[in-house]
N, C-alpha and C positions, 0 to 999 in steps of 0.2 A: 419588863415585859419584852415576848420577841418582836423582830420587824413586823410580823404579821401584824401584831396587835397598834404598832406604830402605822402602820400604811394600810388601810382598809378599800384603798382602792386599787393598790397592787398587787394586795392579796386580792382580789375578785379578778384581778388580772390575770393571775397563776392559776385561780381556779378554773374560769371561764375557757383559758387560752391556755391549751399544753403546750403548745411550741410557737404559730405566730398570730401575732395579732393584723390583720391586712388593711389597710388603707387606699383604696386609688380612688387619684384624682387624675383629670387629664387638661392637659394643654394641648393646643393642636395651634399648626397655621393659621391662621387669621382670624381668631377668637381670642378669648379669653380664658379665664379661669372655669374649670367646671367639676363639681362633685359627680363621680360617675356611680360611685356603688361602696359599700362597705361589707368586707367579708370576713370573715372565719376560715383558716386554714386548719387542716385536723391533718391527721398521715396519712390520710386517703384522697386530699384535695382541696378545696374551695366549696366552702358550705357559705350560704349567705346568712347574716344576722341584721339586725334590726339597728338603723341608723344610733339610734336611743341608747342600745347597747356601748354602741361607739363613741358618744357622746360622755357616758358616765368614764367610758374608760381611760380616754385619751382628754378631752377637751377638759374633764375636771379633773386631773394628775394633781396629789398635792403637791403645795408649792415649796416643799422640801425639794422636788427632783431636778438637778441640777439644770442652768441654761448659762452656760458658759462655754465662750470661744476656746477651739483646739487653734491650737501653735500655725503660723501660716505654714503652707507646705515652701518646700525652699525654690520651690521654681517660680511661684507667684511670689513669696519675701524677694526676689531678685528683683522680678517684672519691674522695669521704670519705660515710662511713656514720655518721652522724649519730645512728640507734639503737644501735650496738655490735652491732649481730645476732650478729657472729661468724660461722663458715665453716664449708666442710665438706672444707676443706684437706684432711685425715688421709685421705679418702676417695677422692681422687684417685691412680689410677697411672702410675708413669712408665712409661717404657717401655725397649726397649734402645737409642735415638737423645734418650733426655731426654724431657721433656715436649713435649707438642705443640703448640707455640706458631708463632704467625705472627709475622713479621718485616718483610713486603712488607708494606703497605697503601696502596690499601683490598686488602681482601680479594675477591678478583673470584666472584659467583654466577652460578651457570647454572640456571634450574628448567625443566627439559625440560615442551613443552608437550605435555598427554597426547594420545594419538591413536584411542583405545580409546571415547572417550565424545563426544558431542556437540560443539560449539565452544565454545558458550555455559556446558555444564558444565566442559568444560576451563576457560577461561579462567577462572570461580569456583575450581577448586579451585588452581589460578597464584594469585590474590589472597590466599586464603586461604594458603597456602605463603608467600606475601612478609609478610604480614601476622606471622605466627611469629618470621618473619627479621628481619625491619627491627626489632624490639624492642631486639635487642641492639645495633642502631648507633649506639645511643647511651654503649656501652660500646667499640667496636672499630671503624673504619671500615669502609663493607661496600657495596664497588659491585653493580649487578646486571648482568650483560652478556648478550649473546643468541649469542655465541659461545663453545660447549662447548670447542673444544679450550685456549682460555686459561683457561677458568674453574680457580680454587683448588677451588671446593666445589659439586659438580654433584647435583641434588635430582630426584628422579624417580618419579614416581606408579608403582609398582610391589610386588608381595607380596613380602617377603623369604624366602630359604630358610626350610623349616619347620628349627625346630631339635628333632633328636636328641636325648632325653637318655641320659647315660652309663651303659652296660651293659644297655639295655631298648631294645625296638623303638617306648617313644611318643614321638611326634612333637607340638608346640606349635606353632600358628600365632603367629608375632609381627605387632606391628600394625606395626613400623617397624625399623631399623636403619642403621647407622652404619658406613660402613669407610673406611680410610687407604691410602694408597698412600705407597712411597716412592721416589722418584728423583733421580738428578742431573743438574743442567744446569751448565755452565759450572764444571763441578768443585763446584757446591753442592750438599750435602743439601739434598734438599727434599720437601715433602708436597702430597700431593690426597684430597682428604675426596669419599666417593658417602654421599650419603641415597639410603635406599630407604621409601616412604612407602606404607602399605597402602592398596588402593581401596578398604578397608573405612570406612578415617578420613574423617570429614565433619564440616560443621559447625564448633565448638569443638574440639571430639576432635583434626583435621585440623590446628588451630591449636597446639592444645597439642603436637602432634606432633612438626609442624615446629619449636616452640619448642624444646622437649626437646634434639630430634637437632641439631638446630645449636648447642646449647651444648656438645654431646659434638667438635661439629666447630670448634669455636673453640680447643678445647684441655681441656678438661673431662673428662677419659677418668675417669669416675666419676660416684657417686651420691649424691644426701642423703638422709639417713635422714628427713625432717622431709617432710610433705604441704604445706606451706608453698611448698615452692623447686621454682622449675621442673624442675630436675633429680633429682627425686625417684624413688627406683626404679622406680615403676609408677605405670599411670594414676589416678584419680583421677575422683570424680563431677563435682567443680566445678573444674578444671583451675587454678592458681596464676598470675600472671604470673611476670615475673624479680622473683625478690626480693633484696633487699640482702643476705643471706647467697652467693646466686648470685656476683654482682658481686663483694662478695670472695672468693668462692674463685677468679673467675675474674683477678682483681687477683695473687691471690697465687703462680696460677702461671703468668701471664706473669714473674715475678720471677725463677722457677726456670731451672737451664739446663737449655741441650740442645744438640745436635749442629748441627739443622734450623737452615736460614740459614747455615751456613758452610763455610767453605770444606776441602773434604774433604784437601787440600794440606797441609802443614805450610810454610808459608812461613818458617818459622825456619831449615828446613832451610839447607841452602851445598851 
């Protein structure tokens, strides 16, 4: 029989989905975990589908489709912590395709130039954004590119939905957030990360921001409890760099597996 007849849910895949299947969820500053929306991308856009749809597709994957760790990358195989800081591993969640880890590199950026304010303030609050980013490339390779539709991880001076909380009508302004996308190309799983960056963030703040949300975007789906680590739940007076607790946690779940990077085929098949 062919694949089709073998995978009945990656065929409804292929049916359903001509090109990507989308997922976001968001992380933001001083929250938690949150489902925001599930979509449908066609060549014309962002159609939305029915959570349900999402659920047969992804969450019940049979369990033929792979979940195994890619090769570390050689900058984090080098990484040694020479304090023992230790990590905040436990903190970290996976998801329903594994953790979110990259496998291409470099990791290709996009920071959309804003258009809402000056030139001269746009291109400060560009530097300030690369300035966040480029900290970690010393951890994970990480190109910058000027074209959005290649870009892995697209950064965008923009207020994030207020968020809702459950059962009451108050709403929280967040200062930034984080969402994932998932689709396939070439029969591979794969991921695209949006930063959404508040125009409230300047300065440091702005710095730390983009620090924060791009380590949730490297693969970091989690928080530290410690005011130390970049990735610490909420902001802070004096904003942290990446600290060697970061670096291993981010060490230790590029170690982990996932789905993302392979091949959604079972080439074992006959």
């Amino acid at each position: 029989m062919g694949r089709r007849t073998q995978h009945p849910i990656l065929n409804t895949l292929i049916n359903l989905i001509s090109q990507r299947l989308i997922t976001a969820l968001a992380f933001f500053i001083g929250t938690g975990l949150l489902i925001i929306f599930t979509n449908l991308q066609s060549s014309d856009g962002f159609t939305r589908i029915p959570k349900s749809v999402y659920s047969e597709l992804i969450i019940s994957l049979p369990p033929s489709f792979p979940l195994k760790p890619h090769p570390l990358p050689s900058t984090l195989a080098q990484w040694q912590d020479s304090t023992n800081s230790g990590d905040y591993f436990s903190q970290v969640t996976t998801t329903q395709v594994g953790y979110l880890v990259w496998s291409q590199f470099p990791i290709r950026v996009y920071v959309e130039l804003p258009t809402a304010i000056n030139e001269k303030l746009a291109q400060a609050w560009v530097d300030a954004v690369l300035q966040g980013v480029q900290e970690w490339s010393n951890y994970l390779p990480i190109t910058i590119v000027e074209q959005p539709e290649i870009a892995d991880i697209t950064i965008v001076r923009k207020a994030p939905p207020l968020q809702i909380f459950p059962g009451s009508n108050i709403t929280r302004a967040r200062s930034a957030q984080t969402t994932y996308e998932l689709y396939t190309s070439n029969k591979v799983l794969s991921h695209h990360f949006t930063i959404l960056l508040s125009p409230s963030q300047t300065g440091e703040y702005l710095i730390a921001a983009a620090r924060h949300e791009f380590g949730h975007a490297l693969g970091i789906w989690g928080h530290s409890p410690l005011q130390t680590d970049a990735l610490y739940f909420s902001q802070v007076r004096n904003p942290p760099s990446i600290s060697s607790r970061d670096v291993n946690t981010l060490k230790r779940v590029y170690e982990q597996p996932t789905t993302l990077g392979w091949s959604l085929i079972d080439n074992s098949a006959t």
